[in-house]
C-alpha positions as CSV (number, residue, x, y, z in Angstrom):
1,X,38.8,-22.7,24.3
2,X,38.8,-19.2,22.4
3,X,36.6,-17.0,23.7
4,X,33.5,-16.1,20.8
5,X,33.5,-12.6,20.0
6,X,31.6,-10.4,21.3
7,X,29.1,-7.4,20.8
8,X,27.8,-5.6,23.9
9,X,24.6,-3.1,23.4
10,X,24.7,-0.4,25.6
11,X,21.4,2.1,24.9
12,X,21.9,5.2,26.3
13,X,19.5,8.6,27.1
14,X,20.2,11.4,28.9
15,X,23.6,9.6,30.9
16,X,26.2,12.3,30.5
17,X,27.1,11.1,33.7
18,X,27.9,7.5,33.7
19,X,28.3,6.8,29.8
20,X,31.7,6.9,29.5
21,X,32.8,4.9,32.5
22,X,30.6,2.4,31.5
23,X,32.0,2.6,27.9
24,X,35.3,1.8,29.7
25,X,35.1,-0.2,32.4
26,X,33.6,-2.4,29.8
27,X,36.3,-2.3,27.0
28,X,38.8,-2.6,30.4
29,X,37.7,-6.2,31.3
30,X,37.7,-6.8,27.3
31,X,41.2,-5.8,26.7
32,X,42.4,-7.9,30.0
33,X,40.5,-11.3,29.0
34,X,42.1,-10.4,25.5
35,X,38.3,-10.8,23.7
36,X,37.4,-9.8,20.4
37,X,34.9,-7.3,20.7
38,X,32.8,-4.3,19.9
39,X,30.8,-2.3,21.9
40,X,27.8,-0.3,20.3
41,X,26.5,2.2,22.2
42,X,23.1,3.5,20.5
43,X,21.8,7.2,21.7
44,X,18.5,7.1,22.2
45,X,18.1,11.4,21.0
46,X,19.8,12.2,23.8
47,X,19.3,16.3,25.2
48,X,22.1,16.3,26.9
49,X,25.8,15.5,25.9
50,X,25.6,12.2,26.0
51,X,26.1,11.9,22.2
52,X,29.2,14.1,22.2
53,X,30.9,12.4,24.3
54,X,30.1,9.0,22.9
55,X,31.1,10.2,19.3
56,X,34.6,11.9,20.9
57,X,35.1,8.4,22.7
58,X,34.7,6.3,19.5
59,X,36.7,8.5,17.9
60,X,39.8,6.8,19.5
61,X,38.8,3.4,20.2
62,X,38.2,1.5,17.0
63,X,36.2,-1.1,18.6
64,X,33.6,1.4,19.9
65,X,30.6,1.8,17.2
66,X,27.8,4.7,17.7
67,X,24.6,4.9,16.5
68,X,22.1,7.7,16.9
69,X,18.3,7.5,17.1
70,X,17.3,10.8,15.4
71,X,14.7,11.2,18.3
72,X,13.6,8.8,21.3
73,X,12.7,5.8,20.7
74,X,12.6,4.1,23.8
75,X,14.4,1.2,25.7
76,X,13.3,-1.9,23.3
77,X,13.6,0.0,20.1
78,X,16.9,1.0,21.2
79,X,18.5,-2.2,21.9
80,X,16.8,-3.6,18.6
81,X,18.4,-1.8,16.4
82,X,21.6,-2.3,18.6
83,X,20.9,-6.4,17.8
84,X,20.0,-5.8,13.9
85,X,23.1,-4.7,13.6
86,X,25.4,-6.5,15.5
87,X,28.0,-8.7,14.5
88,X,29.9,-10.6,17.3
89,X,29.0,-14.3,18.2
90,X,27.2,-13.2,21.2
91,X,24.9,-10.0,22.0
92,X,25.0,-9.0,25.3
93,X,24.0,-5.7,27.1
94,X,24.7,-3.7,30.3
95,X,22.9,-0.7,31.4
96,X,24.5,2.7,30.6
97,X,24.2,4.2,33.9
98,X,26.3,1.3,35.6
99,X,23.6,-0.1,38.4
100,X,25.8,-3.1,37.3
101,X,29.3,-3.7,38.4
102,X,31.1,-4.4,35.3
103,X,33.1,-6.6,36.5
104,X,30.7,-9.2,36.0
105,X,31.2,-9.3,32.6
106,X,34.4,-10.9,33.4
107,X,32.8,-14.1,35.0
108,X,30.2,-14.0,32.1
109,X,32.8,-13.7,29.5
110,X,34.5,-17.1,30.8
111,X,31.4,-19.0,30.3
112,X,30.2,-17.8,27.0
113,X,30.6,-20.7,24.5
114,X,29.4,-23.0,27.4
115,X,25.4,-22.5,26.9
116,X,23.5,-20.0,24.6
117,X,22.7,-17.6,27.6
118,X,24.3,-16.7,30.4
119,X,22.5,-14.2,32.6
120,X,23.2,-13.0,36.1
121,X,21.5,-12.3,39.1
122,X,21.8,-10.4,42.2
123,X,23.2,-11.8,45.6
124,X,21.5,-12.1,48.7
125,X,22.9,-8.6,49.7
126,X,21.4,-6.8,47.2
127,X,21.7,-3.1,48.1
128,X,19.0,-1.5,45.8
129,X,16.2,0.5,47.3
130,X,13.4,-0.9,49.3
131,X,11.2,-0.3,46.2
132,X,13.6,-1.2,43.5
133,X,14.2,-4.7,45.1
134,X,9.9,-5.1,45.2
135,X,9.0,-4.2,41.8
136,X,12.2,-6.5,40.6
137,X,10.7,-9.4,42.8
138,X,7.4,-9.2,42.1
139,X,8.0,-9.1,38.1
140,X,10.4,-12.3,38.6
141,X,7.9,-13.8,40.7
142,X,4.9,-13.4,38.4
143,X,7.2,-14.2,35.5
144,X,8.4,-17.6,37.1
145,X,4.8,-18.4,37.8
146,X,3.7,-17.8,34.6
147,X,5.9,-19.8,32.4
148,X,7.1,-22.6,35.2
149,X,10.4,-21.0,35.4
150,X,12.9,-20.8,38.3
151,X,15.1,-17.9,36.8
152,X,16.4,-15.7,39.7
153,X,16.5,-12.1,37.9
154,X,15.4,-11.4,34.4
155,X,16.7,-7.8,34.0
156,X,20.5,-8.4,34.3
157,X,23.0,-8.2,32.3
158,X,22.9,-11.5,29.9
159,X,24.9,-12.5,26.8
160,X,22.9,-14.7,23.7
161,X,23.9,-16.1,20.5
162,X,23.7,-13.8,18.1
163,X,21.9,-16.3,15.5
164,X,19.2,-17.0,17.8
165,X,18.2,-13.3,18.6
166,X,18.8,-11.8,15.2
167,X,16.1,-14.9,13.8
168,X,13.3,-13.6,16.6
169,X,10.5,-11.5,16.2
170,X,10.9,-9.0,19.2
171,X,7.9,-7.3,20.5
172,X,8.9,-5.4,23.1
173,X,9.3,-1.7,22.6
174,X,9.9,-1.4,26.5
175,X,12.0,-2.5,29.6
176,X,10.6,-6.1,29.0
177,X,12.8,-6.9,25.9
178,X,15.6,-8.7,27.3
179,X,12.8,-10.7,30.0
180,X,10.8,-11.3,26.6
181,X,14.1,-13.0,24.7
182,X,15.0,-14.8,27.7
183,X,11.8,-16.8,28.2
184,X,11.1,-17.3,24.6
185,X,14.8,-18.7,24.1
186,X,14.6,-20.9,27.5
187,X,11.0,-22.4,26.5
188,X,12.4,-23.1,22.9
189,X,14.9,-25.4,24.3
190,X,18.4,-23.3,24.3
191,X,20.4,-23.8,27.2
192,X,21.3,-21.2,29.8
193,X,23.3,-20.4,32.8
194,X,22.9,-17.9,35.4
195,X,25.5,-16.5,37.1
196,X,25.7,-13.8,40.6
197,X,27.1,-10.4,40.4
198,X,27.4,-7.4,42.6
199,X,25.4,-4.7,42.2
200,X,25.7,-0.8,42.0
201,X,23.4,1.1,42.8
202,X,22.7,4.5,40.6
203,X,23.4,7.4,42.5
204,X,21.8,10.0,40.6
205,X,17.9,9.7,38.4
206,X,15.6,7.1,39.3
207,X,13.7,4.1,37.7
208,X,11.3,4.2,35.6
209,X,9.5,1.3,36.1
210,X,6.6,2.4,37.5
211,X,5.7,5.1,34.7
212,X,2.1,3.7,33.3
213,X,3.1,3.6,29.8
214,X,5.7,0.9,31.3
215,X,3.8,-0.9,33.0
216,X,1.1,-1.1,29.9
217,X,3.9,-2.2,27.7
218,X,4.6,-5.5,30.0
219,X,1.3,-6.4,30.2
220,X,1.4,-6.2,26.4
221,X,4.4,-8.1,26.5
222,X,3.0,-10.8,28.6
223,X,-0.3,-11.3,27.2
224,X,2.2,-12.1,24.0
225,X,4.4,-14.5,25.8
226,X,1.5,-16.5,27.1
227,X,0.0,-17.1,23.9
228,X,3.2,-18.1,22.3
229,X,4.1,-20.2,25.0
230,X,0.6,-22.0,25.6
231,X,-1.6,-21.5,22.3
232,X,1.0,-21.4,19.3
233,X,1.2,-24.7,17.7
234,X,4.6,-24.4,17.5
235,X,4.4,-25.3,21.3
């Protein structure tokens, strides 16, 4: 079976350090698998060089599109315009700071054509930080008891028909964007897969998660999910 093509999303702000091995560990596992592909990696007004290099990478790989915000935007804004504008059969997106080993794309990449989603999650020996393993947890937890879910991580790396996320309404102008088109795909109906990978942890900066106009934005989020899920009539 040919593999779909692909488009992969990589937002990016402020990761000089880690852009362009991302960029091409990436387009690495593409070339090997022999996949159709482009990777669009969207600079969210970067201050450092993070857009220089990306536009001196594209440069000389064709399949490498750049897009710049002209200020920043933030995660969810980011990664919306990346889907807008995609055009591969599947979206997909991997952080640009490569807390994920990018070689799970390559067991991702297999399945694609098999479900709608294919998502991953993080092995039993997951060596994140005490408090990075806690906050994931906890949102999974709360997540999974709020919609009747079982998924194992919701912030992975994951892959989606393109026709199915370009139709949505996203809401999400935070960190909850790819959570928020995961459970509103799943409790539509489309199939899904989940998949473990290995994980890397970032070795310089810290999350974000626990900034208050983060947290606000997934309580937003998730007062929005439960009543689409449990008052629309389209449920």
């Amino acid at each position: 079976m040919e593999i779909p093509r692909i488009t992969l999303i990589i937002p990016a702000y402020n990761e000089q350090a880690h852009i362009l091995t991302t960029i091409g560990e990436s387009a690495k596992i593409f070339d090997t698998l022999q996949v159709r592909y482009e990777i669009f990696v969207i600079n969210d007004g970067s201050r450092d060089r993070t857009g220089e290099l990306i536009e001196e990478y594209a440069r000389s790989h064709p399949q490498v599109r750049v897009l710049h915000n002209e200020r920043n935007r933030g995660y969810g804004y980011t990664c919306q315009r990346g889907i807008r504008e995609a055009r591969g059969e599947y979206i997909g997106y991997i952080s640009a700071d490569t807390l994920w080993d990018p070689q799970a794309l390559g067991a991702i990449i297999r399945k694609l054509g098999q479900s709608d989603i294919i998502t991953v999650y993080t092995p039993e020996a997951d060596t994140r930080s005490l408090l990075r393993r806690f906050i994931s947890r906890g949102f999974t937890t709360m997540m999974n008891m709020l919609f009747g879910l079982r998924i194992r991580y919701y912030n992975g790396p994951s892959f989606h028909r393109r026709e199915l996320v370009q139709a949505m309404t996203i809401y999400s102008e935070g960190l909850t964007i790819w959570a928020e088109i995961l459970i509103r795909l799943i409790k539509s109906g489309h199939s899904y897969q989940e998949l473990p990978a290995s994980f890397a942890e970032r070795t310089t900066g810290r999350s974000t998660a626990l900034k208050f106009k983060n947290i606000w934005a997934t309580v937003k989020i998730v007062a929005i999910l439960v009543r689409e899920v449990y008052f629309s009539s389209e449920h």
